[in-house]
C-alpha positions in Angstrom: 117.8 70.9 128.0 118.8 74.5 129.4 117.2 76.3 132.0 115.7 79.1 131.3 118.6 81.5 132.0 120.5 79.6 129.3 117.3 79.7 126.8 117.2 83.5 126.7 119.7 84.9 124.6 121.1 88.7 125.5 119.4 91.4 123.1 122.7 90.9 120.7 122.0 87.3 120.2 118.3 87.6 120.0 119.2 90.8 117.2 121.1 88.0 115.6 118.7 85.5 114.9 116.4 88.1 113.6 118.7 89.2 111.4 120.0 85.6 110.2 116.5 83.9 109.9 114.9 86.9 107.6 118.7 86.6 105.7 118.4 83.0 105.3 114.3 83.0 104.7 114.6 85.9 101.9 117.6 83.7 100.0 115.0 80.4 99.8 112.4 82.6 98.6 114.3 84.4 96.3 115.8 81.1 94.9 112.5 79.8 94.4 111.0 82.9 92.7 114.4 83.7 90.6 114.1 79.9 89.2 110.6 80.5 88.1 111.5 82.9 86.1 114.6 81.4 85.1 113.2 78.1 84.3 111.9 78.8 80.5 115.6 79.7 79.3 116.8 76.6 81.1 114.7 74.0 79.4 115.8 76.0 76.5 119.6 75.4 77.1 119.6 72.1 78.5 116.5 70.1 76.6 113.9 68.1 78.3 110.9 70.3 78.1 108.8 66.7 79.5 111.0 67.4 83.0 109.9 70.9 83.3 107.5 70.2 85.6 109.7 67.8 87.5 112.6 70.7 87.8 110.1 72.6 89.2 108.4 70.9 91.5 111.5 68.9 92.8 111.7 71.1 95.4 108.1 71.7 96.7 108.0 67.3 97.4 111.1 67.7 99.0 110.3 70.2 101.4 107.1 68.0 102.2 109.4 65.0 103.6 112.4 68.1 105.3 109.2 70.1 107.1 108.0 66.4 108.8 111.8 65.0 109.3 113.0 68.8 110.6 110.2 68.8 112.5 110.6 65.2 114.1 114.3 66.3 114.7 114.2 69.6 116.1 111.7 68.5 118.6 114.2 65.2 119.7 117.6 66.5 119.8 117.1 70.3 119.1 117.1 72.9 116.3 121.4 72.9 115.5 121.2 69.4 113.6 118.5 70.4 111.5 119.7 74.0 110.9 123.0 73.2 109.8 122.4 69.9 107.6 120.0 72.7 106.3 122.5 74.6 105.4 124.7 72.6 103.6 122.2 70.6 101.3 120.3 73.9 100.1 123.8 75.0 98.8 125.3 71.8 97.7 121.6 71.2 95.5 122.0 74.5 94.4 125.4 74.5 92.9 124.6 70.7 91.7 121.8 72.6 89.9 123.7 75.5 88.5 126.6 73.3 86.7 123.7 71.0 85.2 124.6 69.5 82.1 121.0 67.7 81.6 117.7 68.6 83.2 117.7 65.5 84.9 120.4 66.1 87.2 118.9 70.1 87.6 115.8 68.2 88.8 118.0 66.1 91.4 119.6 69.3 92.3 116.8 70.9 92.7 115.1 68.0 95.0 118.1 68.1 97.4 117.9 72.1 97.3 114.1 71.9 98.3 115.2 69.1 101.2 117.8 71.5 102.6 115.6 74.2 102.8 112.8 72.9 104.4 115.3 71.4 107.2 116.7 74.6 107.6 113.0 76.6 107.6 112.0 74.4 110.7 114.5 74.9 113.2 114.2 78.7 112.7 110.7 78.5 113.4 111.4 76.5 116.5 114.4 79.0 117.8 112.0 81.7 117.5 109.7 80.1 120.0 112.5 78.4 122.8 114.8 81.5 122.6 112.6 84.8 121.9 110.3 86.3 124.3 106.8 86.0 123.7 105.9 89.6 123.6 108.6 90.4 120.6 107.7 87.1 118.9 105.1 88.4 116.8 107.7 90.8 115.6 109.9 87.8 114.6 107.0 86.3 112.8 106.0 89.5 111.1 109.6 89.7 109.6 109.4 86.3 108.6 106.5 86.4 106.4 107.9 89.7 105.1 111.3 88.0 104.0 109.0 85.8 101.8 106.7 88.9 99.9 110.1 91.4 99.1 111.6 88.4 97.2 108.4 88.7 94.8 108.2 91.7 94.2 112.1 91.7 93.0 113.3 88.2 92.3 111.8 87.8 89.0 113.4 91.6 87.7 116.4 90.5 89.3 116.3 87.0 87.8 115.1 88.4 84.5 118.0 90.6 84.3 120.4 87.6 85.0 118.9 85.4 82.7 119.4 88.1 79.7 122.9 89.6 80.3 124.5 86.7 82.2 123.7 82.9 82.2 121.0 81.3 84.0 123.2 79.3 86.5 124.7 82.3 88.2 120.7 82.3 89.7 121.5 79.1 91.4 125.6 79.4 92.3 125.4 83.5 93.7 123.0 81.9 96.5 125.3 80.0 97.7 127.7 82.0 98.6 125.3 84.9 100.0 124.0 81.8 102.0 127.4 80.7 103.7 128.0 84.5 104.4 124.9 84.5 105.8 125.9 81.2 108.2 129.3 82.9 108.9 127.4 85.7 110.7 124.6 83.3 112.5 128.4 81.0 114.0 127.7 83.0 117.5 123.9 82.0 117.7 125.1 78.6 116.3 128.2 78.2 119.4 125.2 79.4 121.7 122.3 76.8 121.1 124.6 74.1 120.4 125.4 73.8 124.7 121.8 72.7 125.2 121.6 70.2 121.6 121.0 67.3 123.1 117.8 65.0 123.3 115.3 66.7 124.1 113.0 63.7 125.2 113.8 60.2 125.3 111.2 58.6 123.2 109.0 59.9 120.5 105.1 59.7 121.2 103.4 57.5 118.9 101.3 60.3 117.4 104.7 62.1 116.2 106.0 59.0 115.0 103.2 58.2 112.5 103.1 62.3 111.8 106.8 61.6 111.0 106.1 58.5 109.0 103.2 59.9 107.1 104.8 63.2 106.3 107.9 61.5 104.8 105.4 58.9 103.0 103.2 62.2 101.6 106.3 64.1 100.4 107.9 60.9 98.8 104.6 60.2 96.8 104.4 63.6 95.6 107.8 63.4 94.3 106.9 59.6 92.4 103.6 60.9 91.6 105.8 64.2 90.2 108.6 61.8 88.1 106.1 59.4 86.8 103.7 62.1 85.2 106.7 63.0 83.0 106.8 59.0 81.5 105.1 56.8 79.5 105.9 53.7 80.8 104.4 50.6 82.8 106.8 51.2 85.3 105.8 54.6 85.7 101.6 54.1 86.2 102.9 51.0 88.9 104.9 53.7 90.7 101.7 56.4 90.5 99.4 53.8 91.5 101.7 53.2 94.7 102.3 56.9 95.3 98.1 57.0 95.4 98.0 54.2 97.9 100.7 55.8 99.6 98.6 59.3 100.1 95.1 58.1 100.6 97.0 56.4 103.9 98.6 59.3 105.0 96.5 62.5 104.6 94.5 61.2 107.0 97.2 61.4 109.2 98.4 64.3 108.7 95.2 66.4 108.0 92.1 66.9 109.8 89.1 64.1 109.8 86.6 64.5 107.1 89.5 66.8 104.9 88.5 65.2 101.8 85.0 64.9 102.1 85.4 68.7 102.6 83.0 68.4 105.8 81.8 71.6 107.3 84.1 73.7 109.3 87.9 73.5 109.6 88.2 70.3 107.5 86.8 72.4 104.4 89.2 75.2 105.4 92.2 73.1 105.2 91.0 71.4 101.8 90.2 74.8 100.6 94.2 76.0 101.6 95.5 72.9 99.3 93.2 73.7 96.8 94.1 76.8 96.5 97.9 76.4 96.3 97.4 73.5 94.1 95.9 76.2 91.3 97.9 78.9 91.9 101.6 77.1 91.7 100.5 74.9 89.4 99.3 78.1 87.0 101.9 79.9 88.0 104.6 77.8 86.7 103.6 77.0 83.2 102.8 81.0 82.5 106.3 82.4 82.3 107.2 79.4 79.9 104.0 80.2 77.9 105.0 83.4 77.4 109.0 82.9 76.6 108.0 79.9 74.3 104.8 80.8 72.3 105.0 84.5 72.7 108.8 85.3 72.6 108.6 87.3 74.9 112.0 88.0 77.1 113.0 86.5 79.9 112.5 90.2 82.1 109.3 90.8 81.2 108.0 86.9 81.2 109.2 87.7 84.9 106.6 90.5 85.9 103.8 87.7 86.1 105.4 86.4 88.9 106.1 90.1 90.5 102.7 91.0 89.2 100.9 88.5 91.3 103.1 89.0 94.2 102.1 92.6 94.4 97.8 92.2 94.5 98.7 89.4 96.5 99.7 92.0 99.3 96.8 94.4 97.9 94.4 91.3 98.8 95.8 90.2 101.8 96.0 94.4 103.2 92.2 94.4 101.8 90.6 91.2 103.9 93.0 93.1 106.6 90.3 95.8 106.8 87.2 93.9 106.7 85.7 93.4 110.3 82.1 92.6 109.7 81.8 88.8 110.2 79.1 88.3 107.4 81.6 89.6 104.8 84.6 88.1 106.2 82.7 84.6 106.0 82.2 85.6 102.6 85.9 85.5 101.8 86.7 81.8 102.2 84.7 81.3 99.2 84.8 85.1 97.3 88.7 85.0 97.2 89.0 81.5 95.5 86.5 82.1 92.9 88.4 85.6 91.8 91.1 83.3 92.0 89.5 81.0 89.1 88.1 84.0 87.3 91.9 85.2 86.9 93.2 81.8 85.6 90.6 81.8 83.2 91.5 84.7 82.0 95.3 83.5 82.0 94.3 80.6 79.8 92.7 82.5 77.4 95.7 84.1 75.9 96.5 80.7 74.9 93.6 80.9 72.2 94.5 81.2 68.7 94.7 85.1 68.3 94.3 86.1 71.7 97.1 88.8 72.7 100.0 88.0 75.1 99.1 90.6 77.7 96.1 88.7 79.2 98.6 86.9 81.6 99.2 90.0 83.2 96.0 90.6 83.5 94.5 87.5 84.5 97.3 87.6 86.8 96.5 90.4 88.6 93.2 89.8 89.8 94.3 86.0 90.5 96.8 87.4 93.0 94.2 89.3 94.4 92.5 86.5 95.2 95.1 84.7 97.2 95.5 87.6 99.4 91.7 88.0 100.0 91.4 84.5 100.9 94.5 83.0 102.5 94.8 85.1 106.0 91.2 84.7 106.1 91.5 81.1 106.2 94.2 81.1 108.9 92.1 83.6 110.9 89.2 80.9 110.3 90.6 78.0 111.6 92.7 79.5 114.4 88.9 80.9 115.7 86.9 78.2 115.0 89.3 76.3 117.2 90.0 75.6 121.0 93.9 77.1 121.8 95.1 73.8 122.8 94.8 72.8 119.1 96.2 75.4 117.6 99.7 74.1 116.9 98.2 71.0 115.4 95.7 72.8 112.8 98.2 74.9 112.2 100.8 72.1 110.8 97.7 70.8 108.9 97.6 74.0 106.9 101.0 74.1 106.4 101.0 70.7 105.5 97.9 70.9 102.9 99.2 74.1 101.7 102.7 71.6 100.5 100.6 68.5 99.4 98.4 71.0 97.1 101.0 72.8 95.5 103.2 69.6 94.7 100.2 67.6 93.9 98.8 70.2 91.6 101.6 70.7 89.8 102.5 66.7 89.2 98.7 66.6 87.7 99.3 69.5 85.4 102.7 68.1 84.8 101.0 65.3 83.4 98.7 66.6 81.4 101.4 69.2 80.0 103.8 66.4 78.9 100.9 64.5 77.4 99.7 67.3 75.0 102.7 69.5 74.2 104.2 67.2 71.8 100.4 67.7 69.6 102.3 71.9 69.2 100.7 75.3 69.7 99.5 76.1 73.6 97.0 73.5 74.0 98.9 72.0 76.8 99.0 75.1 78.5 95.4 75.6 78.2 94.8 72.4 79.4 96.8 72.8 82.1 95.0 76.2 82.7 91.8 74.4 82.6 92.7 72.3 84.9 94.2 75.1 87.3 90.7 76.4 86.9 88.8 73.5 88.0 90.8 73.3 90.8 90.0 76.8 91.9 86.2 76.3 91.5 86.9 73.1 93.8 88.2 75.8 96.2 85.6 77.9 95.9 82.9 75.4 97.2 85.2 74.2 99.7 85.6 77.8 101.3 81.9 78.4 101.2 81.7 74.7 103.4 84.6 76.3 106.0 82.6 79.4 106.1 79.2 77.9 107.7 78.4 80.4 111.6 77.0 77.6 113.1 78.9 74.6 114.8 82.1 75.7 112.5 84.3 72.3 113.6 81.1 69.8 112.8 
């Protein structure tokens, strides 16, 4: 490892990963947003309206297994490895998935887009904290989690726009190029860290090793659990049943004792985080196609669900900003998930025979505004309610819930849709609504368990 002269980049250098990590953050955001809105027009093109689900939540189980092998990798022989691998499987899954000829091999572009990403997320993360002063890091991190709100509020227009006076698969093959553009200019920072990229220990500690192993066996489950919702075969239930096996072994691991059982305290705060992500991404994906498919509605304005919710998402998050008193902020771990549910609900009523279009939006809006009240809150929550010495490890259990809800969600409503939308009219999407609901009303009570004054960790 370098000493600490070495560590500290000059203020170029330091400029230089700010500017290449919010580059490189904003084009996986963007990528991820732009597809959503995309995705409707693809299954259109290509066929295979059962995969849907599978294209688009290829990604979120392969970022579960990158984030836990970046992680492992970053922390053994340094950030460079990760980074670049990064790098080149985000583009090489994204021009796999923009010359597609079936959705099957989208989806397996897709999965090795999502695994590229997430091992390039992690080592930025990591640089940030070995090669940045503490006192500008918060600026680092501010910028980071700004790189993934602008992408909302213009990836779907953008996409939209794409979609209708170009082809769909210049969303996937233009982000490549931005991307190695994007590398070309991070080469110095690159040259720089790569003097120290060594081991950085010479054994991993049993406790990161079965992190490691359960993190790779969570992510791989999702991703069966994912595949198999979209068959109807034996083979398929053998493989869910082992994917189930395979996760009630290793969220224990990974999340914090009594997760499940939503136990007072942090343990319900980190259920409540997968809960919640579980019913908005797995809402969130279906509405676009609801509106394209039964609707005809185009492409663009499908699109403004997505920018929609992205917008009272800020509102929400800038509104629990402002709210101090501790009664009312304890309030918000369970407030925020139930305007989450009200908002789905009112989603899945415009699949009701009659029922105009324009309740998406709607429904929509005030979900979004849920997300924002709540999801800070929660951070701030745990992060409080626990001593500093464990804040590195609560914090990878959020992130990690906040994966296993959103891919688990969507392989359950994934399900469901392929099971019903071969009956016709929208009563897979309301059921898949439904079901959204019911796992924001699962939310709800577990953020009024996170939210207790007394003894918050028992």
């Amino acid at each position: 490892m370098a000493g600490p002269d070495q560590a500290r980049p000059g203020p170029d250098l330091t400029r230089l990963l700010l500017v290449g990590s919010v580059a490189l953050i904003t084009l996986v955001a963007f990528e991820n947003l732009a597809v959503g809105t995309a995705m409707p027009q693809v299954t259109a093109d290509l066929g295979g309206l059962r995969l849907y689900a599978v294209a688009s939540g290829a990604p979120l189980a392969a970022q579960l297994v990158a984030t836990a092998a970046g992680g492992a990798w970053s922390d053994a022989r340094g950030p460079r490895g990760s980074l670049v691998l990064g790098i080149v499987l985000f583009c090489a899954g994204l021009v796999v998935a923009g010359l597609a000829p079936s959705m099957e091999i989208l989806a397996i572009g897709r999965a090795v887009q999502g695994f590229g990403g997430g091992l390039l997320l992690v080592p930025l993360y990591v640089l940030v904290g070995a090669l940045v002063p503490q006192a500008q890091q918060p600026r680092f991190f501010a910028a980071f989690a700004a790189a993934w709100v602008v992408p909302g509020l213009v990836g779907p227009g953008i996409a939209g726009l794409v979609v209708e006076h170009a082809s769909w698969r210049w969303i996937f093959l233009a982000v490549p190029v931005l991307t190695v553009i994007v590398s070309v200019i991070l080469l110095p920072l690159l040259r720089r860290i790569g003097s120290h990229d060594g081991p950085a220990s010479r054994g991993t500690p049993a406790r990161t090793r079965r992190l490691l192993l359960a993190g790779l066996g969570a992510g791989l489950a999702a991703g069966v659990l994912q595949v198999a919702g979209a068959e109807r075969s034996a083979w398929a239930w053998t493989a869910a049943a082992g994917a189930v096996v395979v996760l009630v072994l290793a969220t224990p691991v990974l999340l914090p004792g009594g997760t499940a059982r939503l136990r007072r305290g942090v343990p319900a705060a980190v259920a409540c985080r997968g809960l919640l992500n579980a019913t908005f991404i797995s809402a969130e994906t279906f509405l676009p196609l609801l509106l394209v498919r039964e609707h005809g509605w185009p492409t663009w304005a499908a699109g403004l669900v997505l920018t929609v919710g992205s917008l009272t998402w800020a509102l929400g998050s800038q509104i629990q900003g402002r709210i101090q008193d501790p009664r009312r902020r304890a309030q918000i771990t369970w407030a925020g998930p139930a305007v989450l549910t009200l908002g789905t609900l009112v989603a899945a009523a415009a699949t009701l025979p009659g029922a105009p279009p324009w309740l998406v939006l709607v429904g929509w809006t005030v979900a979004g505004v849920g997300m924002g009240l709540v999801f800070p809150a929660l951070s701030v929550f745990v992060l409080q309610a626990t001593p500093a010495s464990e804040h590195g490890r609560v914090s990878s259990a959020l992130q990690m819930s906040d994966g296993l809800g959103a891919a688990l969600g969507l392989a359950a409503a994934g399900a469901l849709f392929t099971t019903l939308v071969g009956v016709g009219g929208s009563g897979a999407y309301l059921a898949g609504l439904l079901l959204a609901a019911a796992l924001g009303a699962l939310a709800a009570l577990a953020g009024g368990r996170a939210s207790v004054p007394d003894d918050p960790r028992a």
